[in-house]
C-alpha positions, 0 to 999 in steps of 0.5 A: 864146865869140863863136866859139861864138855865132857857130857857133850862128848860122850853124847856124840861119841856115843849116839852112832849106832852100828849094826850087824850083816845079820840085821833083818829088813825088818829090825832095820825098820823097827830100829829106824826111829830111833836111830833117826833121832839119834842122828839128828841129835849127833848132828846138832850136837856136832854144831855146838862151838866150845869157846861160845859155851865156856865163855857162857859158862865163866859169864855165869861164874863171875856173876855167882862170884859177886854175887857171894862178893868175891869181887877181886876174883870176880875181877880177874876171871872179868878180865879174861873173859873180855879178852876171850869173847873178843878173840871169839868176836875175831874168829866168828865174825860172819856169825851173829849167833854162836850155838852153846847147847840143843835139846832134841825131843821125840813127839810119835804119834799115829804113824799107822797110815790107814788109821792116819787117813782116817784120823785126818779125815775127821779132824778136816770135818770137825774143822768144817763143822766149827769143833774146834776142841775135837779137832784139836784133840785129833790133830795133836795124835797127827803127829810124828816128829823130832823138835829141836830147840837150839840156844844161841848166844848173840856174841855181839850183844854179850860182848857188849853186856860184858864190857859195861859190867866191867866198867861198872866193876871198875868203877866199884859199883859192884851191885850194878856190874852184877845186874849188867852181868845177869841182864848179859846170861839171860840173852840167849835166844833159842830157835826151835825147828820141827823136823817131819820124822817120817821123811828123815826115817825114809832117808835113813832107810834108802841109806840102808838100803844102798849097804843092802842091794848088792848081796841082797836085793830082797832086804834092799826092796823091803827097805825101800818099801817102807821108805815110800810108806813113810813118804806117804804118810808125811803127806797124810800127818800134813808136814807135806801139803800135796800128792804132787810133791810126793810124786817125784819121791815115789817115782825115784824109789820105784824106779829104783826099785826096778833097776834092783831087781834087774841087778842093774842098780847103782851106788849114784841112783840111791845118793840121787834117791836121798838127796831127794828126800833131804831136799823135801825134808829141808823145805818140810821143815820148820823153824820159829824163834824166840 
């Protein structure tokens, strides 16, 4: 379990990327997507509760431990596991769910955006025309996004999981607390969201850009090109249905792109600009359970 933990530290301690005075506009932008991905995975990383993940962890060891009947300390470590899941219950109260672990996948496609238009012209036709294969075939190239599966535990439901396997255990029926305790590890549920990876890209740039505008306006401008080719190409790959919701976003960044080169722009405009683009993020993003 400490393994575990201390893979989950490393990670998070090891995904921010530093970069250099020297960088170009145009490494900033090449080095963009995987710095996206890596800040999502430090994000959901950071989410994940400790306590929910050990006591997932002892849930799995006491019932390996019956398993190989070593009942008396299967006992104990029943006991103490009782009594941490309801200190947990006590402190996550308002929590249905604890997350215990994400796995964040990379999915690129065409990010082209001419060859984008082209593609989805295509697959709009071969829809219309009933090909549903050749639209298929065309729409899985129409992609460019960060998945993110997350586990949960339902605390309440494995509190309760737990429980009736240590009455069973004290009862000595040790080949029914066993299934109880096999039924309680397979609760987790995982829930997995699709984040636009052009979107999260453009925020990332017009965060660099904001480091850039003061002692060079030229990278700054070119940051925050690419961040409206990447707006654009959101609403080309589907992840935002219509020219209207990009509207606003490409405005801000024009306007903001005018103010840059008058030496009038300020730290507030490019915040404004950001938050922006998180918000069509959010809403672009989607999420299923399982």
């Amino acid at each position: 379990m400490k393994a575990l933990l201390s893979i989950l530290l490393g990670i998070l301690l090891t995904t921010g990327v530093s970069f250099s005075k020297e960088q170009t506009a145009k490494s900033l932008i090449e080095s963009s997507g995987k710095r996206t991905t890596e800040k999502v995975q430090a994000q959901e990383l950071s989410k994940v509760i400790k306590e929910a993940v050990e006591v997932y962890a002892k849930g799995n060891q006491i019932l390996f431990l019956l398993n190989h009947n070593k009942i008396k300390e299967a006992k104990k470590l029943l006991d103490e596991l009782v009594k941490e899941l309801d200190q947990l219950s006590a402190k996550y109260k308002k929590l249905n769910k604890l997350p215990i672990d994400a796995i964040i996948t990379e999915i690129s496609g065409i990010t082209d955006l001419k060859e984008a238009e082209k593609l989805a012209e295509e697959a709009k036709k071969a829809v219309e025309e009933n090909d549903f294969v050749k639209a298929r075939f065309i729409l899985n190239s129409l992609r460019d996004e960060i998945q993110i599966e997350t586990f949960y535990l339902p605390l309440s439901l494995y509190t309760e999981a737990v429980k009736l396997a240590q009455k069973l255990l004290k009862e000595g029926k040790v080949k029914d607390a066993a299934a109880q305790l096999q039924v309680a590890v397979g609760l987790i549920e995982v829930e997995t969201s699709v984040i636009p990876k052009p979107l999260a890209i453009a925020s990332l740039l017009v965060e660099d850009a904001s480091k850039e505008f003061k002692k060079n306006p030229d990278k700054a401008l070119k940051l925050l090109e690419e961040a409206k080719r990447q707006i654009k190409l959101a609403r080309v790959l589907g992840y935002v249905r219509t020219e209207k919701e990009i509207s606003p976003l490409i405005d801000q960044i024009e306007k903001l792109e005018k103010e840059i080169r008058q030496k009038t722009g300020k730290k507030e405009q490019f915040r404004k600009v950001f938050e922006s683009i998180e918000k069509a993020k959010e809403k672009a993003t989607q999420t299923q359970s399982k």
